[in-house]
Kinemage of the C-alpha trace (Angstrom):
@kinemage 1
@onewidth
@group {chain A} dominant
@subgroup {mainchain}
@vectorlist {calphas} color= white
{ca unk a 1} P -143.103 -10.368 -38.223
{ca unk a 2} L -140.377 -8.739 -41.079
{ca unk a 3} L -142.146 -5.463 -40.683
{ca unk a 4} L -141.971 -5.412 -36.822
{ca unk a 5} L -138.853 -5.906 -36.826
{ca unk a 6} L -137.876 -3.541 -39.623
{ca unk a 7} L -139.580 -1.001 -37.805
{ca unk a 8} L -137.865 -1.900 -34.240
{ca unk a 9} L -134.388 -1.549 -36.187
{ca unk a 10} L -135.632 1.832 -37.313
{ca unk a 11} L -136.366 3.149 -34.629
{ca unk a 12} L -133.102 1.779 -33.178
{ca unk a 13} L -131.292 3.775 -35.614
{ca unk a 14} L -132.923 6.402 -35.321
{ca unk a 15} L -132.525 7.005 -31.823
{ca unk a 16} L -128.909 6.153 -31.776
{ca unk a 17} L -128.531 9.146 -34.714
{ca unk a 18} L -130.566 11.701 -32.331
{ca unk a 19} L -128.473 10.610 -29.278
{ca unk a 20} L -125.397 11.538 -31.123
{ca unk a 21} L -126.726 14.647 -32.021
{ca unk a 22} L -125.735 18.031 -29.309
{ca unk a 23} L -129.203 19.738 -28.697
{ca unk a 24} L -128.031 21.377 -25.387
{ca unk a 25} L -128.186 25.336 -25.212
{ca unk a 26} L -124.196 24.626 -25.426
{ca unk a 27} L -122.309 25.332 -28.841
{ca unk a 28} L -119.288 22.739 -29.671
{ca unk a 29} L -116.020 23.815 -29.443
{ca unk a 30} L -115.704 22.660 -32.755
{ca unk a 31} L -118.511 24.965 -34.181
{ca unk a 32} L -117.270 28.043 -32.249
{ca unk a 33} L -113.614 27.400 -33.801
{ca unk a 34} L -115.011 27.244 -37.379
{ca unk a 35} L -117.106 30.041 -37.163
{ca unk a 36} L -113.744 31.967 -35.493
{ca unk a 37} L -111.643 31.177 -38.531
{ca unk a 38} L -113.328 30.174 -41.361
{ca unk a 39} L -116.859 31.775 -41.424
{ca unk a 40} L -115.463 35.376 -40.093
{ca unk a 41} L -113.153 35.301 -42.861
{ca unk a 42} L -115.763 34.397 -45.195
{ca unk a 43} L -117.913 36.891 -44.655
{ca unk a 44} L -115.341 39.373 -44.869
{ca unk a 45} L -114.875 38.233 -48.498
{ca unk a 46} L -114.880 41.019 -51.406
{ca unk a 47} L -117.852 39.958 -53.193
{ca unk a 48} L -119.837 39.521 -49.877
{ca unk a 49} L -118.935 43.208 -48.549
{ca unk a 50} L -119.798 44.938 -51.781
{ca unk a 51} L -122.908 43.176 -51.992
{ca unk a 52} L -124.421 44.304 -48.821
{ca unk a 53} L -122.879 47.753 -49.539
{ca unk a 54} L -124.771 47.847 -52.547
{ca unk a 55} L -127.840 46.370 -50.964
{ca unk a 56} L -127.541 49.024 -48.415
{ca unk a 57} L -127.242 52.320 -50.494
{ca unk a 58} L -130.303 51.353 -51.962
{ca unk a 59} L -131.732 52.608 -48.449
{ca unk a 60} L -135.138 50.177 -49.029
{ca unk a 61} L -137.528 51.156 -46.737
{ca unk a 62} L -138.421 48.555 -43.756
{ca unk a 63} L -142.513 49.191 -45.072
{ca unk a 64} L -140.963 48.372 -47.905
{ca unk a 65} L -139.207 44.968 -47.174
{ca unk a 66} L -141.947 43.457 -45.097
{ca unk a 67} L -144.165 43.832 -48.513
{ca unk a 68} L -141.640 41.995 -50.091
{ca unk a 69} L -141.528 39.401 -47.270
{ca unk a 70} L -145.552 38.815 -47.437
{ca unk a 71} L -145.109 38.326 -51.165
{ca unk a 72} L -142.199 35.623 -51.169
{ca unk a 73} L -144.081 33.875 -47.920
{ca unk a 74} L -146.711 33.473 -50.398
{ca unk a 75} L -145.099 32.437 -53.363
{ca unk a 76} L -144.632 28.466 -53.474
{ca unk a 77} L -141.799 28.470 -56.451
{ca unk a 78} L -139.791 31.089 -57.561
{ca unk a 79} L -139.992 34.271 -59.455
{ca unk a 80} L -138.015 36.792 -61.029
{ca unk a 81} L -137.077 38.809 -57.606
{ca unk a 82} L -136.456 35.545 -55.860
{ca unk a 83} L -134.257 34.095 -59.205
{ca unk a 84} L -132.598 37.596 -59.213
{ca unk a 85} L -131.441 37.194 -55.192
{ca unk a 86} L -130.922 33.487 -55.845
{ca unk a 87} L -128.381 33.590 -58.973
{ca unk a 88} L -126.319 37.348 -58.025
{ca unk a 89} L -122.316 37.006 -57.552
{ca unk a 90} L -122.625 36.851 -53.961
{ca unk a 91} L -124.890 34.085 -54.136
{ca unk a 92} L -122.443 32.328 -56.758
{ca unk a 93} L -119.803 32.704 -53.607
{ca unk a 94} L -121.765 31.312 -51.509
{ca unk a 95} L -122.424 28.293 -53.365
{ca unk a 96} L -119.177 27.693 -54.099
{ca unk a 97} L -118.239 27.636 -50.741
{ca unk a 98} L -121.188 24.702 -50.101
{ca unk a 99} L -119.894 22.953 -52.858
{ca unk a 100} L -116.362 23.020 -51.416
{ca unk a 101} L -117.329 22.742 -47.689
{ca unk a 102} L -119.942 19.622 -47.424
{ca unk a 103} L -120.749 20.570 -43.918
{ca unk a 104} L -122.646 23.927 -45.464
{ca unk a 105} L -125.870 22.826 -46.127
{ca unk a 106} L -127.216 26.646 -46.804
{ca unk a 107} L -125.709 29.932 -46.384
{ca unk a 108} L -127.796 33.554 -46.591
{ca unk a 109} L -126.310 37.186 -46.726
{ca unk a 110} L -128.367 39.689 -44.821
{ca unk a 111} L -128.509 44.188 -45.409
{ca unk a 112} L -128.459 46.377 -42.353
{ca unk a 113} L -132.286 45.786 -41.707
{ca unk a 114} L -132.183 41.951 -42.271
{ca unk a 115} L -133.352 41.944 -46.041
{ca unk a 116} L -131.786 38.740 -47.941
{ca unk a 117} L -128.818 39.941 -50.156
{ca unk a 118} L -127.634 36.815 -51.400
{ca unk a 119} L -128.342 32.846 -50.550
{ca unk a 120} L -127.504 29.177 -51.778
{ca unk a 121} L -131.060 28.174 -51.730
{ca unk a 122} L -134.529 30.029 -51.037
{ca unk a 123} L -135.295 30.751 -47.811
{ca unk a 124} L -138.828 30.703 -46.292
{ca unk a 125} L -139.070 34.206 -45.867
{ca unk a 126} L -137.283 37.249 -47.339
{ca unk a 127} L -136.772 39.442 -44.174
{ca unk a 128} L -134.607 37.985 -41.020
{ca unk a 129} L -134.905 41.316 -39.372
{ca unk a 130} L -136.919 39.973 -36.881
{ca unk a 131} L -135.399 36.637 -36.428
{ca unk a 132} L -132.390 36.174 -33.488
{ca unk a 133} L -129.866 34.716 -36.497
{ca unk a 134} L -130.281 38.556 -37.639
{ca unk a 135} L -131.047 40.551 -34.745
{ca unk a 136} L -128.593 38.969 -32.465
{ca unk a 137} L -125.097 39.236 -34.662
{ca unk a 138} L -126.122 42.718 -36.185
{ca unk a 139} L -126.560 43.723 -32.161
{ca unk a 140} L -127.668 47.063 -32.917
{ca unk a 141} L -124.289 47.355 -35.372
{ca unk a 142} L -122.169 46.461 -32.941
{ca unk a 143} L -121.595 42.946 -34.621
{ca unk a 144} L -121.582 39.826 -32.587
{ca unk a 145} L -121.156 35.912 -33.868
{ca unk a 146} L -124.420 33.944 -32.983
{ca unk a 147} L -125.267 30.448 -32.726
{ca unk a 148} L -128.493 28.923 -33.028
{ca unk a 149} L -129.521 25.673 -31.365
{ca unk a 150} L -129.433 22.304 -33.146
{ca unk a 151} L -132.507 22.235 -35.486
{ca unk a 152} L -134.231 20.395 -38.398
{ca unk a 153} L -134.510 22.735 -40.714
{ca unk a 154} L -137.487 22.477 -42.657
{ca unk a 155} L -136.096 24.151 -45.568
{ca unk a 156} L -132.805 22.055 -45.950
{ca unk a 157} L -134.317 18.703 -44.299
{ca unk a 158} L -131.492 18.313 -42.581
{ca unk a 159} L -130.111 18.557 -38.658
{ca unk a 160} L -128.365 21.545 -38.546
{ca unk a 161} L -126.954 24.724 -36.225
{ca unk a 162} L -127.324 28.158 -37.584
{ca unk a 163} L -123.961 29.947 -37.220
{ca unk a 164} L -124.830 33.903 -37.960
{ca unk a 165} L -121.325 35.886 -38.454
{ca unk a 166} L -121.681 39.915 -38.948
{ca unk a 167} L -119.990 41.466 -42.319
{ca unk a 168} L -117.825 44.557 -41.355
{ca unk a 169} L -117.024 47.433 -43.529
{ca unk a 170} L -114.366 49.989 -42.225
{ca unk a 171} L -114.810 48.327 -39.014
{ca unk a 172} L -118.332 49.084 -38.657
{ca unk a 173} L -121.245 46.298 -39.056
{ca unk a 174} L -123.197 46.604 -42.125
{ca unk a 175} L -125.057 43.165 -42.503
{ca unk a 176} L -124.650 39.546 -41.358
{ca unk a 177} L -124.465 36.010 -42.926
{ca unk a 178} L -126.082 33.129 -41.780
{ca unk a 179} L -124.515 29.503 -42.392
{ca unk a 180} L -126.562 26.535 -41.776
{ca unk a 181} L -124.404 23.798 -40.469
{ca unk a 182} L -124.731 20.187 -40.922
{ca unk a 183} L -123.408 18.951 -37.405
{ca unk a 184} L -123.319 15.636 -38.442
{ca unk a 185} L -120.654 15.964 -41.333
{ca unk a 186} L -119.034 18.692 -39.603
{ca unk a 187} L -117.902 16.036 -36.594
């Protein structure tokens, strides 16, 4: 009888979480006026910009990026490349900003083709060139803020919107970061 009724109150809470939860097509004000102000100036940041300006003179092939993608897909842990991406400046910045802003749960800098520059936690795949977080706010270098719908993430375990905000240099578009969102502390 204890465990029927545990389970009853479970899914109780449960549903009363999920109901509170916004999975329309419709972005909260909230998350639009954060991304306006705080993320845009973010990824405006010094060490952000030179690291996908960096990233970008490299000029890495797209041939070349998808082999890297197939490899990290395919790797369970981490190696060196991953450890390299994983512990750079940029992706010190970035966790410094989680650490101060509980409502991050992950954050990821993008190149011009998509190609992760710097993140707060592995991602399951290298390239986001193909992806609408990427594709969407690089808009063929035009730059554009996008916002995902309300998710669980399977990386981050956690409910979350993916906010994608473009990195400008000299007023052109030369990457994009993506912040993952925690809805639920963000409130």
């Amino acid at each position: 009888m204890k465990n029927k009724r545990f389970l009853f109150i479970e899914i109780l809470l449960l549903t009363i979480f999920f109901s509170s939860i916004n999975f329309s097509q419709e972005t909260p004000a909230s998350i639009i006026n954060l991304a306006k102000s705080k993320l845009v100036n973010w990824a405006s940041s010094q060490q952000i910009v030179a690291s996908v300006h960096e990233q970008n003179a490299k000029n890495i092939s797209l041939e070349k990026i998808k082999e890297l993608d197939k490899k990290w897909t395919a790797t369970s842990g981490l190696d060196d490349f991953m450890n390299n991406i994983l512990n750079n400046d940029c992706s010190q910045y970035l966790k410094n900003l989680r650490k101060e802003n509980n409502f991050i749960v992950e954050a990821f800098v993008m190149d011009n083709k998509g190609a992760n520059v710097a993140m707060t936690n592995k991602t399951s795949d290298y390239w986001q060139g193909d992806e609408d977080k990427f594709v969407r706010c690089f808009n063929n270098g035009s730059g554009k803020i996008h916002y995902g719908k309300t998710t669980f993430d399977e990386s981050t375990q956690t409910y979350l919107i993916q906010v994608s905000v473009p990195v400008f240099e000299n007023n052109k578009t030369i990457g994009a970061v993506t912040f993952g969102i925690d809805y639920g502390k963000f409130k």
